[in-house]
Structures are given as C-alpha cells and as structure tokens.
N, C-alpha and C positions, 0 to 999 in steps of 0.2 A: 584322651586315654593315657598319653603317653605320662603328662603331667600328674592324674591319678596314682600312675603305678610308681613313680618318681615319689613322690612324699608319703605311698607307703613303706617302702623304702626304706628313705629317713625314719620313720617310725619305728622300723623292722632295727634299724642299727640304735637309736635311743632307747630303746627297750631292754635288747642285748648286751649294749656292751656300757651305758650313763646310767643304767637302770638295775634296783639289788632284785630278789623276790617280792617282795611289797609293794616294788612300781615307784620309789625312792631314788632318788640320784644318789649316787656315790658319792666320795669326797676325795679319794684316791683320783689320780689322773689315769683315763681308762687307758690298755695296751692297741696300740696299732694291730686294725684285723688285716693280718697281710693278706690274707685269702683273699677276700674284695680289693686286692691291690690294682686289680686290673681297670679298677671301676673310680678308687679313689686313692689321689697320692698323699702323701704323709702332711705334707701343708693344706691341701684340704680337709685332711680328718683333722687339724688342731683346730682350723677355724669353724667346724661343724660343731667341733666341742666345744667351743669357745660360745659360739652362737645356742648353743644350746642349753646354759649352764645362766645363761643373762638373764636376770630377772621381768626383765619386761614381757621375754619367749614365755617364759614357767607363768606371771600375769593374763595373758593373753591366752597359753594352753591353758590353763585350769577355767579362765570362763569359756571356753568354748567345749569345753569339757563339761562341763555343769549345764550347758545348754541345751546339748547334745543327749545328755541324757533326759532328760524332763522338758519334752517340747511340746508348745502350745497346743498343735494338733500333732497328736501322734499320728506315725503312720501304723495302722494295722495289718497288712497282708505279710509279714515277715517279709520271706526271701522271695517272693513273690511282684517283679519290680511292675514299673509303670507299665511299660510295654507290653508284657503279656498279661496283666491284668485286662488289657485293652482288647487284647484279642479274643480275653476271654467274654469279657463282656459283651462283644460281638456277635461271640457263636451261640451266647444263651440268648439272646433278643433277635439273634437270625436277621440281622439288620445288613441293609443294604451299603450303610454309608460305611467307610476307610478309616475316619477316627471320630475320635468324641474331643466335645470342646475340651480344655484345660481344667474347667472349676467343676466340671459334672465329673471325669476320672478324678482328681481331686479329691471330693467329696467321695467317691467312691472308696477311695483309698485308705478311708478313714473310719468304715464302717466296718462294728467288730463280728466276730464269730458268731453273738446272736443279733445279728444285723439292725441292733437300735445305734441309732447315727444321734449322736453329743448336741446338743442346743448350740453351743456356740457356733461348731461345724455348719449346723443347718442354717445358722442365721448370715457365714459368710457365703452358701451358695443361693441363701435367697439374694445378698446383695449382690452378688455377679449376676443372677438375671436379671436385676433391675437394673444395673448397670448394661450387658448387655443390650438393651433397649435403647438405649440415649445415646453410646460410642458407636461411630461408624468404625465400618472396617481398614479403613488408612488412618485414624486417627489412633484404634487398635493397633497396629502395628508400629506405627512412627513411634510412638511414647511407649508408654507401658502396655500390659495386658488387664483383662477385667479382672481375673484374679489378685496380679499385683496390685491394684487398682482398692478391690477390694481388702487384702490385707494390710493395706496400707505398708508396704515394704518397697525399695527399689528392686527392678528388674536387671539384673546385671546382663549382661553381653552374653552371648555366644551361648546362652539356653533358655529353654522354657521352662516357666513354674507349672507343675501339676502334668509333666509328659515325662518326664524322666531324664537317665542319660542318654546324648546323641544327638538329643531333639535341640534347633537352633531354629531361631524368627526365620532367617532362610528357606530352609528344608520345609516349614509348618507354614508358611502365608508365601511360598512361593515367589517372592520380591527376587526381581531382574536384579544382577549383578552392574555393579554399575560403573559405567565403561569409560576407561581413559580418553578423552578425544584426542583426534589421529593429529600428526602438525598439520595436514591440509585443510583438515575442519577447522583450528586454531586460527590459521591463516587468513580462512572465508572469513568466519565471525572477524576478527581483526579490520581484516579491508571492510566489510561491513559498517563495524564502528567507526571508522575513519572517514566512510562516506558522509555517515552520518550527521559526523561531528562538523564536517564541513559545508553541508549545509545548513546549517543552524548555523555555523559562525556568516556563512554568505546573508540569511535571513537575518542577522542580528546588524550587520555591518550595514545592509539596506534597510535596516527599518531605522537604525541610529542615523543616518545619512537622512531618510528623507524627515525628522525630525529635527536635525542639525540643520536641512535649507528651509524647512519653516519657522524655527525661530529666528533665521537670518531674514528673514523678507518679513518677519512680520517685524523685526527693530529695524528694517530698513524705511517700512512703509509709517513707521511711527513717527522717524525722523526728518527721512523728510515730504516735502509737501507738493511735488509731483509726481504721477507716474512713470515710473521705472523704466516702463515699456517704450517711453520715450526715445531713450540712445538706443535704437535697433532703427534702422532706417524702413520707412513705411513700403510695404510690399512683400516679397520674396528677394530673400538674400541668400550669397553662399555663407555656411559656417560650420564653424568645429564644437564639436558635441567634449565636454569635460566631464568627470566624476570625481568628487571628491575623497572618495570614500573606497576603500582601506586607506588612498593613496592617491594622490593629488595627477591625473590622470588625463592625457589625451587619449578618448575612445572610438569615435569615429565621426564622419564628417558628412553635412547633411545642406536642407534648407530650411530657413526657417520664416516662417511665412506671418509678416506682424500686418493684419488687417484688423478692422475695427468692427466688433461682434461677432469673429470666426469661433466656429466650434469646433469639435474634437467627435465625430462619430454621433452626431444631432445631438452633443451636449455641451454646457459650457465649461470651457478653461477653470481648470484649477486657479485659482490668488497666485501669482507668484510664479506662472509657466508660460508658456510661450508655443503654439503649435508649429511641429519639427517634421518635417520628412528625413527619412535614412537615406542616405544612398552609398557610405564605403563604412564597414566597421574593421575599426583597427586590434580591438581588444575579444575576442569571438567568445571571453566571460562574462563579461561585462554587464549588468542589467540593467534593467531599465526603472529611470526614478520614482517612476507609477504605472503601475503593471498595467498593459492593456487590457480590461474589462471585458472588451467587446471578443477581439481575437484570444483573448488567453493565455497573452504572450509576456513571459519574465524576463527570457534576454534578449540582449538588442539584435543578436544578430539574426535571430526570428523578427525583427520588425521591418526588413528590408524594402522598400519602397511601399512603405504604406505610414501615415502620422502615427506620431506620440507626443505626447507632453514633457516639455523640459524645461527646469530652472532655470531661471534669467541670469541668476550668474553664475551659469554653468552652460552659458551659449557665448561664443565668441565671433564673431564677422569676421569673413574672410575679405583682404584688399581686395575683393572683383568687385565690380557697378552692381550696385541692386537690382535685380530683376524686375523692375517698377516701367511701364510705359512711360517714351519720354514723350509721346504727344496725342493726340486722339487717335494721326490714321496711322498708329505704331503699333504691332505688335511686342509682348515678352519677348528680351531675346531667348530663342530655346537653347542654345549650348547653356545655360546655366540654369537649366530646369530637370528634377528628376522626373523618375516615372510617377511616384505620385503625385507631384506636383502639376505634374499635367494634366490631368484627371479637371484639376480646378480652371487652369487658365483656359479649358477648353470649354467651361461651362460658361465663363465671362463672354467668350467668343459665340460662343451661341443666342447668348441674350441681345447680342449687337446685332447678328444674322437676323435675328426673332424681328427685329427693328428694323430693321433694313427691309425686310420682304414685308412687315405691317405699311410700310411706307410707296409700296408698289417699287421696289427697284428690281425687276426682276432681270435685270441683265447682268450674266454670269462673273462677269469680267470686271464688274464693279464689286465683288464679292474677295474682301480682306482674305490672303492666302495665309495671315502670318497667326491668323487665329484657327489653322485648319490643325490636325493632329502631327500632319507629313508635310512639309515645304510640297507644295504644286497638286498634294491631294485632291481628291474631290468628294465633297457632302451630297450623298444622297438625297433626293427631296424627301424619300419619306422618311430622313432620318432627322429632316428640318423639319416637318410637319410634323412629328412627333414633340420634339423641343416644343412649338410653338404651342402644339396642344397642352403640357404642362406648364408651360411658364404665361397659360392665359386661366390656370386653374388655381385650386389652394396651396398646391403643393408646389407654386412659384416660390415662397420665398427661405429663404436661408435658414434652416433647422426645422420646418413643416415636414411630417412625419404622417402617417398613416397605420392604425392598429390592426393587427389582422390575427384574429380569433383561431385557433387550432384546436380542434375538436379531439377526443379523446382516442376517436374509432383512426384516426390516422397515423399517431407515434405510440401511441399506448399510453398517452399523459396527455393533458389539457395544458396548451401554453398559449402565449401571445409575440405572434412575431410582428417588428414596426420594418418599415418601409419608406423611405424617404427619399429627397428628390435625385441624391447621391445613387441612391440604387438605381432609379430611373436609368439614367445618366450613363452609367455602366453598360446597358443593357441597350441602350440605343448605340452607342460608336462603339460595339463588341469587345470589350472590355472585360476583364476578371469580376464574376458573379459573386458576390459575399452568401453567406449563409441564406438570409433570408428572402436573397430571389430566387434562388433553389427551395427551399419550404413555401413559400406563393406561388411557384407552377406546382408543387407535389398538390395544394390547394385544389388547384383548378382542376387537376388531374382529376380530384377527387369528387368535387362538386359537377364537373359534367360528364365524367364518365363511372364512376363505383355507385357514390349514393344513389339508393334505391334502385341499383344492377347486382343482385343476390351475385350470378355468375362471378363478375368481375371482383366485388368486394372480397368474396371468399375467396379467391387466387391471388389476386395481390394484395401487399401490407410493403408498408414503408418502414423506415428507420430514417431516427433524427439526427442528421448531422451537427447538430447543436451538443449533442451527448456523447457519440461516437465519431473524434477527429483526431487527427494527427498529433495535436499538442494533448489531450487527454488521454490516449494512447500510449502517450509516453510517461507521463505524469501520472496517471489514475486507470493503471490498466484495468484493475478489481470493478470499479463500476463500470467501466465501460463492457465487460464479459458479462456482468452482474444484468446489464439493460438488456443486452442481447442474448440472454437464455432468458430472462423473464418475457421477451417477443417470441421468442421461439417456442416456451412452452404454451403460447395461445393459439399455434397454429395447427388447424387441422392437417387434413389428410392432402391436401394440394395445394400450400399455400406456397406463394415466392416472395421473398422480399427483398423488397429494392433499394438498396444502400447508397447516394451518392456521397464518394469520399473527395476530399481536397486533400489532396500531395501535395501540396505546397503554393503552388503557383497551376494548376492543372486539377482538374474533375475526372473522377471515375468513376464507373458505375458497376457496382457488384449487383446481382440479383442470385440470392442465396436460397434454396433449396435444403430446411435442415432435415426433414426428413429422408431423404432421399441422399442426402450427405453431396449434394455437389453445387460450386459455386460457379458462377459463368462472370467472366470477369469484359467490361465492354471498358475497353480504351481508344478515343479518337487519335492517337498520337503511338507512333510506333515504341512496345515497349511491352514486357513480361509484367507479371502477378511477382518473379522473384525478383524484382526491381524494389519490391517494399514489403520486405521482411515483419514490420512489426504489424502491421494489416494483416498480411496472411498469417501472421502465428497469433493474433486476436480473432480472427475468423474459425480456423482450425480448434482452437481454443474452448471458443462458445459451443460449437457443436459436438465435440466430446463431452461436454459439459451436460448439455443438452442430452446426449446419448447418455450419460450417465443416471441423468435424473427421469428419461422417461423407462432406464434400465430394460433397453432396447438390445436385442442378440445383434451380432453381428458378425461375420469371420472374421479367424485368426488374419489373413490376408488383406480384410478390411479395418480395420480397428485401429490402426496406426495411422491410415489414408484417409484425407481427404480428397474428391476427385475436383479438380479445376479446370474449366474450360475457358479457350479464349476464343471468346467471339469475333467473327473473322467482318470489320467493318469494311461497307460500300460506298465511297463520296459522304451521302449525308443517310442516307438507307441502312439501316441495321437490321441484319439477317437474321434473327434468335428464333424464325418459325420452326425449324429443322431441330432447335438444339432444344427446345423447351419439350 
C-alpha cells in the first residue's frame, strides 16, 4: 500500500509541476514546490527531475501507458474491485465456500453489463480448468498459478493474479512461514553429520584395509612356495594383535591358536587368517579385520574372550613358550591360556578321559588333573558320560554340526538353527550358552509341552534372541521395535512372552505382558532392569508403539508407565505363580 501511494505521488508531482495542460513536459526548469518541502529536499527534487526528463523514463512511461489503456482482457466491473465482487458473487449463489478459485473471479471480472463473456476470455478459463486437472496443489503453489499458467505470463511475488489488491500466495494457500533453525537445532544436525561422517570414514578405512591385507597375502602366497602359517609355532601361543589401518597400530593382545583344520564357529578359516582369541584390548576403537558373522560383532573390544579371525601379518608372538604339550602325560600350561581358549583345551582333555574310562581305568587317581577346568577340580561322571556319549556319536568330530528346523508358530518367522559339538560342550561343564542352545531348549519347550496344548500355546509365545540382542539393539534399534510390535500385534487377550536377553556375558529373562502393559524381569544374579537402559527403553518402546497401533485408551497417569516387576528368585525355584 504504502509503495502504491508513493508513486502516486510521483505522478501527482509530474503532472503538476514537469507537466503543461496537454500532459507535455515543459522545457523551463520547473520551481522548487517548498510546500512539500517537508517530504522532499531540494537535491532530491533536481534528481527526481532529472530522472524524470531521461528519455528511457518517458520510453518506458509511454509503453506502459499504451498498455494500460488497450488491455488484452479488459476488466469490466469499473470501480467495482476483486474483493467485493467476490462477496458479491457469494451472496447471489448463497454459497457455502469463503472464496472462488483465481480464473473463475477472473473470468468473472471480465464479463460485460449484457453478461456475454469474449471467446478469447472463455477459451483461457477453459484452459485453467484443464489445467486445473493435471497441477497438484504444491506444485500450484511452488511455481506459478493455473491462471498464470494459463496466460502464459510470470507470476510476480507478493500477489495473486485474478484476487486483487492484498491478496499474497501466503494469506490465499496458507503456506507455514518458514522458520530460522534455533543454534541448538544447528548444533544437533552438525554433530549429527559429524557422526556420520565418521563412520563411513571407519567403514571406508576397514574395508581399504581388509583389501590392502588381501592383496598382500595373495602377492605373498604367489611368491612364495610355502605356507605362511609355518613361522607361528604349532599349538597356542601368546601374541599381539596389530592394525594397520588408519595407522600402523598395537591394538590388543591375545592367543592365537595355529592347529591343523581348526575352524572359526563350525566354518573354515579365511586364506590368509589365523584363529585368535581376545584377551586385553589396548585401543577400545578399534575393529575387527572380519566382522564376526555369528555374534555380530564390529569392534574388538566386543570380542573379548571369544575367537576371531586375524591376518597373519598382523599377529605377532610373544617371547613366552608356546602353549603346546611338552609330553603325552603333560598338560597345557594354563597361566598362558585365556578364557576362550580353554573352552578348547578342555575338550582335548576330555577325549583322553573318553579313552582312558573305554580302556577300564577307573581309578580316580589315575585321572590327569592338568586337563581338568581348575587345578584339583573334580569331573562329574555324568558329565564324563555325557562327553563319552557324544564323542561315540556323529557329532564326535571337529566342525559336525546339526540342523534344527524352527517352526513359524515359535518366533513368528521360520528359521534354522545349527548346533554343534561346541555347543554340546558348553552345556555339559556349565559354561556361557550361545544363542542357539537357548532356541533348542525354547524347541523342546515347545515340542513337549505347547504343541497340541490350545491352553498353553495360547499363553505363551517367544521372542528370538537371534533378532532382539544387545549388539542390534544398539546398532538397528528400528527393527528390532519393528519385530516386536509385529509379536505383539498377534497376541490375544492373555498372551506372555518370553524373551531371553544376553547382557553380555549373563542371560535374562523378560516375560512381557503387552496388553496388560507390564514386564516381569527374572534375573539369577543380583541386579535391577535399570542396570540396562537400552533394553528397558526398547521394551517400553515396542509397547507404546503397540498401544499406539491397537489405539488402545489408557490414563493420563498410565500412558507415560510402563509397569516392571522383579521377580524375587529361590536357589534354583522361580516364584512367578503369585505375579502372573
């Protein structure tokens, strides 16, 4: 407005005082109007004349002047503007809606006192309905309008064609203002991108690395013409784990264990690795050459007493004696054995026991202490007659494996878990359970007490610790909440389910309740639910989720809670009749 009344103004003074009767410039230099002195000083009025006297102004005013009067579409309604035309068109059609499109007032606008409306007129509000048809309404607003569209004209800023004065894309398509971000939002995004960037430089620096130690071992293995695996002394040895990559690197210190046809997790050795137990990490970023498969594991200090595969020259031996028997009735020394490592030398040890009782020695005292787990231990028979039962089966020898079929009615997917003599092994000298001895008891579970028990079936349901653990939890929260509202939304009116989670080195067992909103938390080992934060906020998580999508009521007072009970354990007896 302000700028309208401003250049008439200007107009109001070029008329007056540059201008004769006929609408003629004068040739005289016009007198200073002191009157308006308050508005303009004496070097702006020379430069207003001056500007106004320049032939390209007088060029410019006469075609706009010539324009102005003899226009494509006239407008008809006189003094009559957009606006109240609009209202009037309103109160004669007694119409419900607030305003009319642009090209319909428009066309309106243009229609004379004996209301026959121009062919050309009609034929550009035919094209704005056709046009209408094909533009969405964000692509209408972004760019042009159908009108402009259809006149083939640009649509300048700050109004609309066919509303009048006032009218702006704004005020007429209601488009959000759009908003400075604050410096903390700046901030977030920033460290964001910086997260980002820096994994992808870790992922780029480890995948150039483990392409930098395969072409080294494959020009090593070209040239020369024995194996490598030679200069590492035969057995279990101590050694330092290296990285080459960003940065030529001592990472932490381990064993590494060079026997002839050993695997890695019932599979064989990478070309060019060496199977390594963890046992000190010095660099807590560090990853590892080849991601553990099985565990899910990227850095090494997640691999802590359990194998991984590592580059042969990127293992160094340490001055201590090789872990190697020096005679048959010698055991390993154990001060230079880790915890995984023992796992193995105790299964050597059991094969000799196996042999020793096939051979009738059954006198206790003749039985090797140095192959027992503890200096002076003692082996249960039935934990010897269990060895002896497997190592007189198939699944006696080194990477014999077993497939065990997982029905759909159990995790809510069909999968196949393997079992091998490893697991056995575990599970006889009570030992840390891997995944898959936990999914073969849910089995059994299943097979002799749900199948074909309606009752039971319908009250409990499991969850796969395969999909929902510690390392995906951290890594890939989105599916793992994504699997557990897809369980949750099959569960009737009473179902519980039974989660067993690994924390790391330790089993827990959730049994969750989503309709009912509460989770009972069973721990053998003294210790709280707020001991593992990203569990309980992947727990809480899924069942708001859950609550969302069965768009279930709930109080203001509950809505925020989830309820958590700790199940109060007995010796080996768990109490849950009371709490269920």
């Amino acid at each position: 407005m302000a700028r309208k009344r401003h250049r008439g103004w200007r107009t109001f003074l070029t008329n007056k005082y540059l201008k004769d009767k006929e609408k003629i410039f004068v040739e005289y230099d016009p007198e200073y109007p002191v009157k308006y002195a308050i508005f303009i000083t004496e070097e702006e009025w020379v430069a207003f004349v001056a500007q106004r006297r320049d032939e390209n102004f007088k060029k410019v005013s006469a075609t706009n002047r010539e324009r102005a009067s003899n226009p494509t579409y006239a407008y008809k309604k006189g003094r009559l503007g957009y606006a109240r035309l609009e209202e009037k068109i309103l109160d004669e059609t007694k119409s419900d809606a607030t305003s009319l499109p642009p090209h319909v007032l428009w066309k309106e606008a243009r229609v004379g006192k004996d209301g026959t409306v121009r062919d050309d007129v009609q034929h550009i509000y035919d094209k704005c309905e056709t046009l209408s048809q094909s533009i969405s309404t964000a692509e209408d607003q972004e760019n042009r309008s159908v009108l402009s569209r259809a006149l083939n004209v640009p649509e300048y800023p700050g109004r609309v064609r066919g509303k009048g004065h006032g009218c702006t894309p704004t005020s007429l398509y209601k488009n959000p203002r759009r908003r400075n971000p604050s410096n903390q939002e700046v901030m977030e995004t920033l460290q964001a991108l910086q997260a980002q960037v820096l994994q992808l430089q870790k992922d780029n620096e480890r995948y150039r690395c483990m392409e930098k130690c395969s072409s080294q071992l494959k020009e090593t293995s070209e040239k020369a013409s024995i194996n490598c695996q030679n200069k590492f002394p035969e057995g279990i040895s101590s050694c330092q784990l290296y990285l080459s990559s960003p940065t030529y690197r001592l990472v932490g210190k381990g064993k590494v264990h060079n026997t002839s046809g050993d695997l890695l997790h019932h599979r064989p050795l990478p070309d060019g690795h060496l199977k390594v137990s963890v046992d000190v990490v010095l660099d807590k970023d560090a990853l590892l050459p080849i991601p553990d498969i099985v565990s899910e594991t990227t850095l090494l200090r997640d691999a802590i007493g359990s194998f991984v595969a590592w580059p042969l020259d990127l293992i160094f031996i340490d001055d201590e004696t090789p872990t190697k028997p020096a005679s048959k009735d010698k055991g390993i020394l154990r001060h230079n054995e880790s915890v995984a490592s023992q796992k193995e030398v105790f299964a050597q040890g059991s094969q000799q026991l196996s042999q020793k009782i096939g051979s009738r020695q059954k006198n206790k005292r003749d039985l090797p202490v140095t192959y027992l787990p503890k200096k002076g231990a003692f082996v249960p028979r039935y934990q010897i007659s269990l060895e002896t039962l497997v190592d007189s089966s198939d699944m006696a020898t080194a990477g014999a494996i077993r497939l065990l079929d997982m029905e759909e009615d159990i995790f809510g997917y069909s999968c196949t878990e393997t079992i091998g003599k490893e697991d056995l092994e575990h599970i006889f000298r009570h030992q840390e359970l891997g995944v898959g001895v936990i999914h073969t008891y849910i089995r059994f579970l299943y097979d002799n007490f749900m199948r074909g028990n309606d009752q039971l079936s319908n009250r409990f349901r499991f969850v796969s610790s395969s999909l929902v653990n510690k390392a995906l939890i951290c890594r890939e929260p989105d599916s793992c909440r994504e699997y557990l509202v897809k369980r949750f939304m099959a569960s009737s009116t009473n179902n519980l389910y039974l989660w067993p989670y690994n924390s790391g080195c330790h089993w827990l067992l959730l049994a969750i309740d989503p309709l009912k909103e509460v989770v009972y938390f069973l721990n053998s080992i003294d210790g709280e639910w707020t001991n593992y934060p990203d569990m309980k906020q992947l727990v809480d998580t899924s069942i708001k989720v859950f609550r969302s999508q069965r768009q279930a009521r709930v109080p203001r007072t509950k809505s925020s809670n989830i309820t958590w009970i700790k199940v109060v354990l007995y010796s080996a007896t768990v109490s849950i009749a009371d709490t269920l």
